[in-house]
Residue, then its C-alpha position, 0 to 999 in steps of 0.5 A: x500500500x501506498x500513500x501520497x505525501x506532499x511533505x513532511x518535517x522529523x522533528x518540528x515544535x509546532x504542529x501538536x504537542x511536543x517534538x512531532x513529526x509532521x506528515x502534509x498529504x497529498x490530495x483534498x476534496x474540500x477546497x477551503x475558501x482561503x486555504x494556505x495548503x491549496x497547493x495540497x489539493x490535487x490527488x496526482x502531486x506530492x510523492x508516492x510512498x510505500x506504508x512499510x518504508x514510511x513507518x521505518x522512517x517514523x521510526x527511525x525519529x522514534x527516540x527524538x520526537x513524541x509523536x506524529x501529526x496528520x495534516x493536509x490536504x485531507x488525511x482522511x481522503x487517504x484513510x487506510x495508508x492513514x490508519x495503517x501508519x498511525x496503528x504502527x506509531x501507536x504501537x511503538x509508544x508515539x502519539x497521534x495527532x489527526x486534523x481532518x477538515x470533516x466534521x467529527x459528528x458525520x464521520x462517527x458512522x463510518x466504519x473506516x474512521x471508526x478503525x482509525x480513531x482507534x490509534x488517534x490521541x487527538x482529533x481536530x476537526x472542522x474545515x478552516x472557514x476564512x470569515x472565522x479567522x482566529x489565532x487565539x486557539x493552539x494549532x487551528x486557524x478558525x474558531x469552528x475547529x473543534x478538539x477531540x481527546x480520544x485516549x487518556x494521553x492528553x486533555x484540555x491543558x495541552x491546549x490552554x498550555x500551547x501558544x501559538x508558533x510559527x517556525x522558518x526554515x530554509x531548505x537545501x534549495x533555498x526555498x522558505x517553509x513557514x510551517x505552524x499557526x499564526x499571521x502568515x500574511x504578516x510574517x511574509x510581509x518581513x520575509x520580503 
């Protein structure tokens, strides 16, 4: 099985609790209005990965990280690579965080979800509405996004104890990702 991966960051400290390794997917039906990540969105970019190499590469970070978080485009349009990835994080130790732009209440029903939230400590939900803008909240950009604690690993504090973070970095080709939660039309404006 394969999974289509727009990008992904080892070690960051700013996508979730903790060190996190970061995974952007590839592929989103759901077209938010103002999207920072639209570039997401066709299913026929990013790069193709096998699961098994993927999960020996998450595990190879296993001792510098406290878990993993799902971004996107839309995690869940990929939903068993999704599930099969994050049940082998689980089962080394790592957390699992999931942002979906679907909302949590229509998902319950689906048997698919219902084997993935099996092996998610939390799951943010809710499709990023530009008229809700609202940085005051860790890690979510609009004030819909709801938060789900599904295992006894985290609760409420790891939200009201987190602020919001953007990291800069440079690549190996000179290129900036902006990675994180805030102002990035701010923040572009500096980088100018």
């Amino acid at each position: 099985m394969d999974i289509r991966i727009n990008s992904y960051i080892p070690i960051t400290n700013v996508e979730g609790v903790g060190t996190r390794f970061a995974i952007w997917v590839q592929g989103c039906s759901i077209h938010c209005k103002g999207c920072a990540n639209f570039h997401m969105w066709d299913f026929n970019g990013g790069t193709s990965y096998n699961v098994n190499d993927f999960i020996e590469l998450i595990k190879s970070y296993k001792d510098k990280i406290e878990g993993i978080t799902w971004l996107g485009g839309e995690p869940l349009e990929q939903i068993k690579a999704v599930k099969e990835i994050s049940k082998a994080v689980q089962s080394i130790g790592l957390s699992v965080i999931l942002f979906t732009g679907y909302e949590y209440s229509t998902l319950k029903e689906n048997k698919d979800f219902q084997e993935l939230i099996k092996y998610v400590d939390i799951l943010i939900d809710g499709k990023y509405e530009q008229d809700k803008t609202d940085y005051s909240r860790a890690w979510v950009g609009s004030s819909n996004q709801n938060y789900y604690f599904l295992t006894d690993r985290y609760d409420e504090s790891v939200i009201t104890d987190c602020k919001n973070k953007i990291e800069v970095r440079i690549s190996s080709n000179n290129k900036i990702i902006m990675t994180g939660m805030g102002d990035f039309k701010a923040l572009a404006e500096l980088v100018r």
